[in-house]
N, C-alpha and C positions, 0 to 999 in steps of 0.2 A: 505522449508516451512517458515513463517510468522505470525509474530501477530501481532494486535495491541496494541497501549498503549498508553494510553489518557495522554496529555501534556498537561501544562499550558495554562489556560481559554478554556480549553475543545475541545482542536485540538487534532486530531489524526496522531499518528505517526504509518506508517507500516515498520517493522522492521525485517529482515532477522530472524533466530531461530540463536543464539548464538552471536546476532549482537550488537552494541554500537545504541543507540537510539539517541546517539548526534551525530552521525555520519552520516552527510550530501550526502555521496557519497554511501552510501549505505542502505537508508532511504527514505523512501517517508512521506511529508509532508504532510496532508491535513487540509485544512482551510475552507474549504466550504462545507457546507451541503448539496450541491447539488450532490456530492461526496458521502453522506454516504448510500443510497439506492444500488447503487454499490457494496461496498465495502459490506452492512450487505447482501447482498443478494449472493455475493463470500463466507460467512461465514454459510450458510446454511436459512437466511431469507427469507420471499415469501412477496412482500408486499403485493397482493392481488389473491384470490382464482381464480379470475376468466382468470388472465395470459394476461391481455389486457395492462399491465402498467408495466413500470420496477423502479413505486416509484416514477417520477420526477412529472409525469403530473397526472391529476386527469382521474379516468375511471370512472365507472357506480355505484360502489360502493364504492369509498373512494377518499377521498380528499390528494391531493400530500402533503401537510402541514404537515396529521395525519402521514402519510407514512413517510414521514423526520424525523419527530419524532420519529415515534417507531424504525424506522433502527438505530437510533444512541442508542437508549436503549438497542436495542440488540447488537449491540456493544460493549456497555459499558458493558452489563453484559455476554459480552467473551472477556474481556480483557484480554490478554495474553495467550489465547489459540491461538495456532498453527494451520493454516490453509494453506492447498497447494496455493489454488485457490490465495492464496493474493502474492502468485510469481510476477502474471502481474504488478501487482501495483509496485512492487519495479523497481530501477535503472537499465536498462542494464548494466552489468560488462565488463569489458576491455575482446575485445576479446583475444585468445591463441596469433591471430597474434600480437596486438597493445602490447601486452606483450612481446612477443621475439625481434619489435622492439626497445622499450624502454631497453630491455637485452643488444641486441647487442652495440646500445647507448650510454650504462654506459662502457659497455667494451670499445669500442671503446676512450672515453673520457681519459678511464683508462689509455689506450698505449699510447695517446698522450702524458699523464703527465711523462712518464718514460723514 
């Protein structure tokens, strides 16, 4: 799971649950509001009743603009609640394999120095 947590000049950072928020490699940054109907809508938002808009573009009853607006309010005001759905947002992690690589690697390094 994931939360967010609103950084300097009002960017948001999506951040693993027990995670360093200044940590880049396992952090998602976002700086565009074109971004936040996404992510408020992974948080449980709807930006409109009628299911025709995912927030960016304008439907029949609400303008994209209102929509970027309110996603980032609801945002903001679940800041640091825990949400599964914001997984996808974050950095793929090193697979098992590129890990045992990088293992054998260091060992190997190891025997040469000895």
């Amino acid at each position: 799971m994931a939360y967010v947590e609103i950084s300097d000049f009002g960017n948001l950072v999506i951040v693993p649950d027990d995670g360093d928020p200044g940590d880049d490699k396992t952090t998602t940054f976002v700086q565009t509001d074109w971004n936040y109907p996404g992510i408020a809508s992974a948080m449980g938002w709807s930006p409109c009743y009628c299911g025709a808009t995912d927030g960016t573009i304008d439907c029949e009853h609400r303008k994209a603009t209102t929509m970027i607006n309110e996603s980032y309010d609801f945002i903001v005001g679940h800041e640091f609640e825990s949400f599964g759905a914001l997984d996808d947002y974050l950095p793929e992690s090193e697979s098992e394999h590129e890990q045992e690589n990088k293992l054998y690697e260091y060992h190997k390094l190891q025997s040469a120095k000895r």
